[in-house]
VOVO-911457 format. One record per atom (N, C-alpha, C): x, y negated, z negated. Coordinates in steps of 0.05 Angstrom, whole numbers, plus 5000, padded with zeros to 4 digits. Atoms other than C-alpha are relative to their C-alpha. Layout:
N
XYZ/...
//
This chain:
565
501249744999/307226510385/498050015023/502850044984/303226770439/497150014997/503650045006/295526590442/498950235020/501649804998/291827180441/497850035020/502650074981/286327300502/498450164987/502149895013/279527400478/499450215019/500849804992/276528050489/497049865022/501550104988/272428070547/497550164989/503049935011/264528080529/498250265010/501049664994/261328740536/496149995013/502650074986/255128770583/498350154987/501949855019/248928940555/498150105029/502149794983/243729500597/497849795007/502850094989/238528990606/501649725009/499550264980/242728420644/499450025028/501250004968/239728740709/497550024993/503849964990/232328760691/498949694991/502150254990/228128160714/496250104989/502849885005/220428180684/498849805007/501750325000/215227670710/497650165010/502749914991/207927720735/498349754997/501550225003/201827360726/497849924979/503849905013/194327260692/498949845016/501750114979/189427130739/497950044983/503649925014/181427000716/498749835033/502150124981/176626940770/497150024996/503249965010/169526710768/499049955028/502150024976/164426740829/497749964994/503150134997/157726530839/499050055028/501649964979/153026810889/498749805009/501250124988/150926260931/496349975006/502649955003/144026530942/499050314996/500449745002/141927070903/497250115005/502849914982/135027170942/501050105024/499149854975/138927370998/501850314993/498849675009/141328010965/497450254986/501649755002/135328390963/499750195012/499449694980/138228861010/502650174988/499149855012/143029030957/499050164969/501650005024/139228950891/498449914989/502250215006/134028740852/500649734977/498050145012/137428360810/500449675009/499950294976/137127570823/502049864980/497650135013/143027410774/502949885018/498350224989/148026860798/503150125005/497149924996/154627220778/500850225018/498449694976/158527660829/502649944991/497449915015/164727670792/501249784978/499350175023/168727520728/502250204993/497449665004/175327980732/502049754990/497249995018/181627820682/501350235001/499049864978/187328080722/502649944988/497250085002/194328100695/502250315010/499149804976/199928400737/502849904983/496850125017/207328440702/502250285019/498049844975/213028730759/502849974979/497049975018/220029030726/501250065028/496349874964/226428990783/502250044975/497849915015/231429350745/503250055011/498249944984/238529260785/502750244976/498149885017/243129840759/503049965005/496950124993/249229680796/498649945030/499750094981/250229480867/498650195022/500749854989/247730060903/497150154984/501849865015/241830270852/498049804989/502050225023/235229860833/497250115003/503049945003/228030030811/498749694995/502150244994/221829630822/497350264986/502450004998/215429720781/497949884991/503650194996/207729430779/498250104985/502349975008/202729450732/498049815001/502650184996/195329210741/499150044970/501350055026/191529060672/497649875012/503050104990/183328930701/498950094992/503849935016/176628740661/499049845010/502450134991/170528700691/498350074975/502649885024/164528620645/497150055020/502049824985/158428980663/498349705017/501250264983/154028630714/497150015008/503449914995/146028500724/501250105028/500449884976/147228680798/500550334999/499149705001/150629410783/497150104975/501649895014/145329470721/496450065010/503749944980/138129340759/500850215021/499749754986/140829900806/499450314994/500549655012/138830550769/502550084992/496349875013/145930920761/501549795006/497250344988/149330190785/501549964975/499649985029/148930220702/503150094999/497449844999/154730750705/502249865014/497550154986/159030370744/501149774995/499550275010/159929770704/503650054994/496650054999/167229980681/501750165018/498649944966/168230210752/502949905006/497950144983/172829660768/502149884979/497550165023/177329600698/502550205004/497449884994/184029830715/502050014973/498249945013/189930000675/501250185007/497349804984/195430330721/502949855011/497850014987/202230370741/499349985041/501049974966/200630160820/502749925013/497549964973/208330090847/502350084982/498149895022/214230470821/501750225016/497749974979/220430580862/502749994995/497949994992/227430770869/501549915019/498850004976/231930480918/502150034999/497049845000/239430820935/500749765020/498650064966/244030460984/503550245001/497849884992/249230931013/500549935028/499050144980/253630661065/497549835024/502350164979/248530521125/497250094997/502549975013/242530861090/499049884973/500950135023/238330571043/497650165005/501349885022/233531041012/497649874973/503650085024/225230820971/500150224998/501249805011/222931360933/497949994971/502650135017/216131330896/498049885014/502550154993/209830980899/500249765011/500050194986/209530470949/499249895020/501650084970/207230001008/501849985024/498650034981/209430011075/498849905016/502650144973/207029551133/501949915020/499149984985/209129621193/498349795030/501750184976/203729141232/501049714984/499550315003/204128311232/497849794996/501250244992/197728061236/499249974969/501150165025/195227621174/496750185000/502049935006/188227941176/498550215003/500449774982/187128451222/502050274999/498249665001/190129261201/499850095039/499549904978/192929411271/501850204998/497949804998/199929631265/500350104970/499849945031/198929691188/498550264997/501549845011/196830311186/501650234981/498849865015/201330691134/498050004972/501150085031/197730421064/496650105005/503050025007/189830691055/499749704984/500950325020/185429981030/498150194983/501449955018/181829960976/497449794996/501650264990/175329530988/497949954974/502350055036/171629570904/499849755008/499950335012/173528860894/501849835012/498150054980/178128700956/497249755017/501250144977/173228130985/500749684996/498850325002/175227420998/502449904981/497350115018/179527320946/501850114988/498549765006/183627960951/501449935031/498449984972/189027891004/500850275014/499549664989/191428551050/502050114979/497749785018/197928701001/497750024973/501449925033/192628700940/497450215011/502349775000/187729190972/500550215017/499549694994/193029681003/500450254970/500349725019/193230380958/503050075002/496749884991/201730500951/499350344989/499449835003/202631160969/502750204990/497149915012/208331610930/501150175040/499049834968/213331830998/503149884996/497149915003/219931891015/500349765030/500650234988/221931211051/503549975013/497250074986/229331231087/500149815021/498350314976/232430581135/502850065002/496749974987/239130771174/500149805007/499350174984/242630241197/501250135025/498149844970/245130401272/502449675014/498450314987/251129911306/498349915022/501150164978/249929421357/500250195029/500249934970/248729641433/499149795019/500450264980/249729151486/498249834980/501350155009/244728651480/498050114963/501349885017/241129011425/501450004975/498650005031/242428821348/498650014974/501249795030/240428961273/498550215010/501449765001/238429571296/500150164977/501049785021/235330121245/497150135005/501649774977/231230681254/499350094955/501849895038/226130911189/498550094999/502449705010/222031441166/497949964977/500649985028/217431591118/497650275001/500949785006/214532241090/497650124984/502249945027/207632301054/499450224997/500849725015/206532951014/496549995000/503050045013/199032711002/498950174980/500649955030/199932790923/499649634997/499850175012/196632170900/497350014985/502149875015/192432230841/499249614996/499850305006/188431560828/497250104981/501850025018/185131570765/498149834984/502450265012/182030820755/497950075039/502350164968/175630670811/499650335013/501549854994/174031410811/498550215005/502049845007/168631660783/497849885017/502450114986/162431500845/498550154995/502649785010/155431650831/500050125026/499949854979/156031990903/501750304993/498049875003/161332480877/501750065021/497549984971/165932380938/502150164993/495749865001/172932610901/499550144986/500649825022/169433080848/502950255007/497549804999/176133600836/502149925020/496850084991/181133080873/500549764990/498650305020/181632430829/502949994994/498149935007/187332880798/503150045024/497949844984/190933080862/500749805027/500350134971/189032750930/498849735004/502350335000/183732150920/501349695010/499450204995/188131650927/501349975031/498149954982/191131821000/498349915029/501550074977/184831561032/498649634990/501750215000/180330911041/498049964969/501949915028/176830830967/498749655007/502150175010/170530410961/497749955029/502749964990/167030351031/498550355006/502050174999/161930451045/498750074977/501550045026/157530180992/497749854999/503050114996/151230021014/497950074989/502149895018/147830400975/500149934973/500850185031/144330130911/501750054983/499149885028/147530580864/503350085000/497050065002/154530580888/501249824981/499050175005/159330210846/501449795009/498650164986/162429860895/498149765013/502550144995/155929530915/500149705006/500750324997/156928810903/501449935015/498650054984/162728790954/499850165022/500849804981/160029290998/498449875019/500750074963/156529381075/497250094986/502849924997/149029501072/499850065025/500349854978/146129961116/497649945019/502050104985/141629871173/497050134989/503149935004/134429831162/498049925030/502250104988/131629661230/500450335024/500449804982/128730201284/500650035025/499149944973/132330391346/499150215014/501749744991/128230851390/502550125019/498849794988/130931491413/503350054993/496549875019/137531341353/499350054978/501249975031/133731251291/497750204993/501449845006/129931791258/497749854974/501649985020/123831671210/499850194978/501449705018/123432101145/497350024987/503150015009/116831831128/498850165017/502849844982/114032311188/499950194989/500249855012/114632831137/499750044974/500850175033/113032431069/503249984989/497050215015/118132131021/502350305003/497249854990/125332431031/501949805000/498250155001/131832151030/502650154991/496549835003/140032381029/500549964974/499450055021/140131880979/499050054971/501749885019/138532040905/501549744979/502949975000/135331680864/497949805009/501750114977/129531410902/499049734983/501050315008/126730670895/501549824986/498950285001/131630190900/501149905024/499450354974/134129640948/500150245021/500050004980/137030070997/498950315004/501949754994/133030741000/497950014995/503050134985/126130411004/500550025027/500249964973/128630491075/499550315001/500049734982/125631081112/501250165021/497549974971/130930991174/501450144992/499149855004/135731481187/502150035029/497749964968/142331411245/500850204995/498349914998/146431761258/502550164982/501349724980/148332391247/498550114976/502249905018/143332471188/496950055025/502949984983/137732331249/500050265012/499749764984/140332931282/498650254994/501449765013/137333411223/497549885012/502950014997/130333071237/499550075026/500449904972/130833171310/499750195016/499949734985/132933801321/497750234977/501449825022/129234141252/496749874999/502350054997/121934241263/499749984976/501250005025/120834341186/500749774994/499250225002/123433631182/498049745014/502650174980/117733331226/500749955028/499050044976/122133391295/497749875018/502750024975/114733411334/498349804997/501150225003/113232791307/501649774999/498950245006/118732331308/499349885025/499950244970/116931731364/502549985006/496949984988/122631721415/501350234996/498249835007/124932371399/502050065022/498649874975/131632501448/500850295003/500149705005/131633251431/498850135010/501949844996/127933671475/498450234988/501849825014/122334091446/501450314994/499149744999/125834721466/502250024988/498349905014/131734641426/499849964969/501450065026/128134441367/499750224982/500449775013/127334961317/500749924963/499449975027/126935131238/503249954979/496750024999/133434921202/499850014962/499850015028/134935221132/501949864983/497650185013/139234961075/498749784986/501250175010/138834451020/501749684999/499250344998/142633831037/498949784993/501350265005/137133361033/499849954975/499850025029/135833520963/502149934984/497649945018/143333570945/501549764993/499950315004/144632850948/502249985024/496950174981/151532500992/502150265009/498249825005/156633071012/501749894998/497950115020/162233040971/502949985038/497550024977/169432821021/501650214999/498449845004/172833371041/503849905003/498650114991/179233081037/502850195009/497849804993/186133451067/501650074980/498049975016/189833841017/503349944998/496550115006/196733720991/501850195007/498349804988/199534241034/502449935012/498850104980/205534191076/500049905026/500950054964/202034241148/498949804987/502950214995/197333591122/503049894994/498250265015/203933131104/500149775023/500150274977/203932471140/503250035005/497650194990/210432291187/499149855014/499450284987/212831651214/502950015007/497450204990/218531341251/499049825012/499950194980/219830751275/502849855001/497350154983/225430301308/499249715004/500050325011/227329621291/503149985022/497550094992/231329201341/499949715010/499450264986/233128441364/501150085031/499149994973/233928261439/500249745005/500350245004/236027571443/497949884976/501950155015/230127121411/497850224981/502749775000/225327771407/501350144980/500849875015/223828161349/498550235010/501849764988/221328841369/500650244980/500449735013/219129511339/498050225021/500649774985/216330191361/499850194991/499649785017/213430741315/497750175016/501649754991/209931401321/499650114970/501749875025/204931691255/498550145006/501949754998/202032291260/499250084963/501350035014/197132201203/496850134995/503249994994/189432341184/498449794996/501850265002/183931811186/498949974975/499950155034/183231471125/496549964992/502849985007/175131481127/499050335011/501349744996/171332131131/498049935026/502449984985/166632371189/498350184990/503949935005/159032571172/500350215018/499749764972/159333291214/497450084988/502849815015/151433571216/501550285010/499949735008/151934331202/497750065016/502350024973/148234421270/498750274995/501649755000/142734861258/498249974973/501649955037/140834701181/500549774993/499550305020/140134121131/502449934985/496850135010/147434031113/501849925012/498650144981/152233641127/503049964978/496949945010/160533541112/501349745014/498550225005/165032961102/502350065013/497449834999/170933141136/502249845008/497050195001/178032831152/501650125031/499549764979/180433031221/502649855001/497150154998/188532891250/499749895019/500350214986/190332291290/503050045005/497250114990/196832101329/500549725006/500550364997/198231301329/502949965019/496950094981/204031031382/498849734992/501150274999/204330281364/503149905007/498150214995/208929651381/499949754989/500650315007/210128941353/502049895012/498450164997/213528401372/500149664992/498850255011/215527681358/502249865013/497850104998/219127091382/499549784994/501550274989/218826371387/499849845028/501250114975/215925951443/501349895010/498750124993/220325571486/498849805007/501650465006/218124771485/502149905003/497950264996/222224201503/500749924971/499050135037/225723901436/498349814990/502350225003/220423371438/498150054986/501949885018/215423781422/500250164979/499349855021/218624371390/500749834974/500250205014/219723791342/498050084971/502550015010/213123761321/497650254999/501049804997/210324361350/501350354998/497949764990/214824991337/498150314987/502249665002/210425601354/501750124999/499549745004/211226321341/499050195018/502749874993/208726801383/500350294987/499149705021/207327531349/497150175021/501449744982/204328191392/499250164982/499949745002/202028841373/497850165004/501849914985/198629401391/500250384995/500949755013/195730191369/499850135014/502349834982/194430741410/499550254989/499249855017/191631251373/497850255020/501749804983/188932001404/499050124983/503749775006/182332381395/499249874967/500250125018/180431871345/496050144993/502449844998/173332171317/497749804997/502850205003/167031701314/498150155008/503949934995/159131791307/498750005025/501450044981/155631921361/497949945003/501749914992/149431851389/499150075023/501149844984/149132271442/499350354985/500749835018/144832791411/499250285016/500249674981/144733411467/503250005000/498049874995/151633311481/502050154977/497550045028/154733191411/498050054975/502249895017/148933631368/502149874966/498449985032/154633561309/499149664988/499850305014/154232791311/502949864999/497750055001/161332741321/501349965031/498649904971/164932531387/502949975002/497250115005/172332401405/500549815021/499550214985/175431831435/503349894993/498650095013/181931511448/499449624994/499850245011/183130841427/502249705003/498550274997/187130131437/499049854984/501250245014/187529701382/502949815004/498050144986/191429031406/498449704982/500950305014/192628281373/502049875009/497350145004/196427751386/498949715001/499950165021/198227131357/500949715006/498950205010/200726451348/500549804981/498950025025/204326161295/501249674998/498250285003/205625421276/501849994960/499449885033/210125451206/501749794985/499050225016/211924861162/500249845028/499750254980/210924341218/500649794999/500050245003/212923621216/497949825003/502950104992/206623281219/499949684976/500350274998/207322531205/497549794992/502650084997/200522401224/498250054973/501749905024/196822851166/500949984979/498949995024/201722801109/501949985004/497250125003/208322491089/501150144971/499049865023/209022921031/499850305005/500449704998/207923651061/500149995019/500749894976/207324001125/497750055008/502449914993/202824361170/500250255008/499549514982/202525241187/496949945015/502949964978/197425371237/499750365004/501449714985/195126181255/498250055020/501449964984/192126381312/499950345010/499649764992/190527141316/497450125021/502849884976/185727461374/500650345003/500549715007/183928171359/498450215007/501549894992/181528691397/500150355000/499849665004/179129451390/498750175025/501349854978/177829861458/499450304990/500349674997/174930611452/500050075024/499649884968/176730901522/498250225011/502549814984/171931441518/498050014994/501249975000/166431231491/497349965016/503050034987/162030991542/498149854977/501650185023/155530691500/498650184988/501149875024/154531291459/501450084975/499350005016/158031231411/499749724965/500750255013/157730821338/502749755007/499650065002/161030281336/503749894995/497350005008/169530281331/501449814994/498250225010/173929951291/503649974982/498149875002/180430071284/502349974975/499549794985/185330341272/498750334995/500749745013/181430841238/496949985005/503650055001/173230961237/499550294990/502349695005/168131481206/498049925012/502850194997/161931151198/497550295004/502149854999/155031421198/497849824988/501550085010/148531171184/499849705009/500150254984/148930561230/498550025030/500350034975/145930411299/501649895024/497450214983/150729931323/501850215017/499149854977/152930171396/503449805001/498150054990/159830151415/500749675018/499850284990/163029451445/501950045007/497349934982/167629581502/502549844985/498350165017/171028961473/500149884982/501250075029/170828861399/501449794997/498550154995/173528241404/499549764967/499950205026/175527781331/501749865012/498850225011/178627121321/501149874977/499850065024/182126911262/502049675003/498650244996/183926141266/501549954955/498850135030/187625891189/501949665009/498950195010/190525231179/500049854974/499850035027/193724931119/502749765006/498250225003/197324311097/500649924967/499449995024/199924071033/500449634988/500350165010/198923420995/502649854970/498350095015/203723000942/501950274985/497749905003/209523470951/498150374978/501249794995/204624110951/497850014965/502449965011/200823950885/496550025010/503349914995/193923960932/500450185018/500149794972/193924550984/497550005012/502549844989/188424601022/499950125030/499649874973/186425101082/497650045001/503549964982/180525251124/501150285020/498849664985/181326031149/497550115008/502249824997/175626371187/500350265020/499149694986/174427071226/497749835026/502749994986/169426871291/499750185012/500649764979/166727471333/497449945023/502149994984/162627311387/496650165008/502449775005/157527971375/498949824973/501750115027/152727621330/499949734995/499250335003/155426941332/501550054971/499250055030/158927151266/501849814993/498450175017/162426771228/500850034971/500149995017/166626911172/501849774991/498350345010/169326151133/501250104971/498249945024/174526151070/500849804996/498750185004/175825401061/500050074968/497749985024/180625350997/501349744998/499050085012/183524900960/501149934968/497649905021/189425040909/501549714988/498650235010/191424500860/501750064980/498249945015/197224530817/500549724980/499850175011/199124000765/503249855000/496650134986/205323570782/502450064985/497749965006/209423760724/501050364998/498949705007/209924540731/497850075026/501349854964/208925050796/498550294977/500449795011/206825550738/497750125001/503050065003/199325470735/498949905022/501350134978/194625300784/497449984999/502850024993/187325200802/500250065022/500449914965/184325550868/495949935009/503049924996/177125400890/499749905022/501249854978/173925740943/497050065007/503049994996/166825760982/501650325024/501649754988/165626471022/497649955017/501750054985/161226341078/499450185025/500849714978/158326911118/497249995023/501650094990/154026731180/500150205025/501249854976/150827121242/497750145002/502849855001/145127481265/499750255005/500349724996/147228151273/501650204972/498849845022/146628551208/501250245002/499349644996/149529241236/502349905002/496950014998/156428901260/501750034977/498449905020/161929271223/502549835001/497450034999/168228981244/500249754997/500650275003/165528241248/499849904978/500650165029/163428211181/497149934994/503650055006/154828171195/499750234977/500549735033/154428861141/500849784984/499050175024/157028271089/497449835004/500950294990/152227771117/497750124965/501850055035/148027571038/501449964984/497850055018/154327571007/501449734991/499250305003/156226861004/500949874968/500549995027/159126620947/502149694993/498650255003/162826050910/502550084980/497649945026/169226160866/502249844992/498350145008/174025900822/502950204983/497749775011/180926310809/502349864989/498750125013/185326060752/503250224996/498649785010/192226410741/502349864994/497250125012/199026260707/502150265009/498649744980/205126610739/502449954970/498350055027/210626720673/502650205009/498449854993/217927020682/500950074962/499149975029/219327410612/504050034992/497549914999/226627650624/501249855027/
//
């Protein structure tokens, strides 16, 4: 008789979904908490204690159909530094999350492939430095040292298409890709600020910009990872409000950082030009007498102006393209985003005591590239570099001024060049330092030109800037360094790396030595501990990293990585 074939087994709906993630706990320790009396009064040791678990679903439906999504689960417990702040109180469960943060569709039809949903896109290369990355707003609450760039971009919901195109002559994987932001993104953890920045857009828009700087102020929530603002006097930028008794933007008065009387830019502008403000008494005033005059309105009283941010109209929608192609060895790209700047500008309300947050449009042309180095076999051996380009050019970018006749508002325009490039050593053979691991090396040099500012303007840093309330003059060449090296010990259970930022303005120095231990019988679990070391003498530098300088800290980040499905 013939033998029967067994029925074949019937697939079940969940043989395409994959579930894994992590739990992370990190603890920090302020190095010296006497050196943060320019954020708080507060001389408690802890600067953080977040329990962080992250669980990602890839759901393949068939061959042409798969979703991807991300949830965050974050508790912070309240903190003396946010509580000795006056409203800092309120902001203790600032930074506890519970959201859906990536959650995506992807199609493939013949040579298109099709994202749709919430998501990141990065279109720059460098490890440290946002050049060509400018698609994703960051998020800087709790993004410091021990937050990498993909954990403190903001995925925005957009419409994300990649054509494939055929070969042409030399020219191969070519594809050509878009992407479409509506700027609907509602972000409902991280924000409620005692400033009321997003008051009636949490629900709608809030998330479509930069969330958390600046936070130099006491009573921000963002505070303990935040820039502190200048307190020293620059004649003929900085305004006094003591020449007309106590006063201040900020509200409420007597703590860390509004005990300062100082006043840049373009808040100085009200005292300068508004006699009821004490104009005829500020030392240095660069305002001539004669344009001086009475200036109504209650700004000063009214506290921070809220961000005006761009509605969710059609004319505000972000586009992009860009173009992906090989040329021999070379890796190259080439996009164009016509976008708005992801930080607000401070506009005085020339004439009276108010002032407006506002969001102006930007055009970005950028390029990257990539190849490797050509070396004799000898070396390439031992030495096999990378090299990696790229480069921003973005028009009528808006920055603070201080030219205060020409640019009464406080606002000037300028274009811009932001440029980096790189070298790359990547799993090396290295003999010498370890017989059980390799060696990666990074070498990125990073620079931000403003073309029109001349030296009145604040400070630029790209690819985006607001700013206000700083002195810090423009630097033809804003020039960073980011050296990293890393090697790996008995078959990578010890990792350790030494990663710093240097900037020449200030002598800064920002250090991140690390070392990551794992236990030999499982890659599941790990140990990470990390010192934070923030050094220079110029507290105004923004892009260097001196606004951080007190921050210093020590940490220990524990996490287990688990696949459920």
């Amino acid at each position: 008789a013939a033998t029967a074939l067994a029925a074949p087994q019937e697939s079940s709906w969940l043989d395409g979904l994959h579930v894994s993630g992590f739990l992370s706990q990190t603890f920090s320790m302020w190095q010296n908490p006497e050196g943060l009396r320019g954020y708080t009064t507060s001389r408690n040791s802890l600067a953080d204690s977040r329990t962080w678990l992250q669980v990602d679903e890839n759901y393949r439906l068939n061959e042409n159909n798969s979703f991807f999504m991300r949830e965050w689960f974050v508790y912070e417990p309240p903190y003396a530094y946010n509580s000795a702040n006056g409203l800092g109180k309120y902001g203790n469960e600032f930074y506890n999350q519970y959201n859906i943060r990536d959650a995506w569709w992807e199609n493939k039809t013949g040579p298109l492939t099709t994202y749709v949903g919430n998501q990141i896109v990065v279109w720059g290369q460098s490890l440290a430095f946002r050049v060509g990355d400018v698609i994703n707003p960051q998020d800087t609450t709790w993004a410091f040292g021990f937050a990498n760039l993909e954990q403190s971009r903001i995925p925005q919901w957009m419409i994300h298409p990649i054509l494939n195109l055929p070969e042409w002559g030399p020219f191969s994987s070519n594809f050509v890709e878009g992407i479409l932001l509506p700027r609907l993104q509602p972000m409902w953890n991280s924000c409620d600020y005692a400033d009321h920045r997003y008051d009636g857009e949490c629900n709608v828009n809030a998330g479509t910009v930069n969330n958390g700087f600046p936070a130099g102020v006491g009573f921000l929530p963002s505070g303990r990872f935040g820039a502190h603002f200048d307190t020293a006097y620059v004649p003929g930028v900085t305004a006094i409000a003591g020449a007309t008794g106590p006063g201040s933007i900020f509200t409420p008065q007597g703590y860390p950082q509004q005990r300062s009387a100082y006043f840049n830019e373009p808040y100085s502008n009200a005292f300068f030009y508004c006699t009821n403000l004490g104009s005829g008494v500020q030392p240095f005033n660069p305002v001539p007498k004669k344009l001086q005059r009475a200036c109504p309105g209650t700004g000063f009283s009214a506290g921070e102006p809220q961000w005006k941010i761009p509605a969710s109209t059609v004319a505000n929608w972000n586009e992009g393209l860009r173009l992906h192609t090989l040329v021999g060895p070379v890796e190259a790209t080439a996009f164009y985003y016509n976008a708005w700047n992801l930080y607000p500008n401070t506009f005085w309300q020339v004439g009276t005591q108010d002032f407006m947050n506002k969001f102006v449009p930007e055009n970005m042309i950028g390029i990257t590239g990539d190849m490797p180095i050509p070396m004799p076999p000898s070396v390439a051996e031992y030495l096999p570099f990378v090299g990696r380009a790229e480069g921003v050019y973005t028009n009528h970018q808006a920055v603070a001024s201080m030219n205060y006749i020409s640019n009464p508002g406080g606002i000037q325009f300028t274009d811009t060049l932001n440029w980096m490039l790189a070298l790359d050593i990547d799993q090396a053979y290295a003999p010498w330092l370890t017989t059980t691991g390799n060696l990666s090396a990074n070498i990125e040099v990073d620079d931000n030109i403003a073309l029109d500012c001349g030296n009145s303007c604040m400070e630029t840093f790209g690819p985006w800037t607001g700013g206000a309330l700083e002195s810090e003059r423009n630097i033809k060449n804003n020039v960073s360094t980011l050296l990293n090296i890393g090697t790996s010990y008995l078959w990578e259970d010890i990792v350790p790396s030494w990663t710093m930022i240097w900037s020449p303005k200030g002598k800064t120095f920002l250090l991140f030595p690390a070392v990551t231990l794992n236990p030999p019988w499982t890659k599941k679990y790990f140990v990470k501990l990390q010192a934070i070391e923030i050094m220079g003498s110029d507290l105004a530098y923004s892009q260097g990293g001196g606004i951080l300088k007190g921050q210093s800290m020590l940490l220990a980040q524990f996490q287990y990585n688990f696949n459920l499905l």
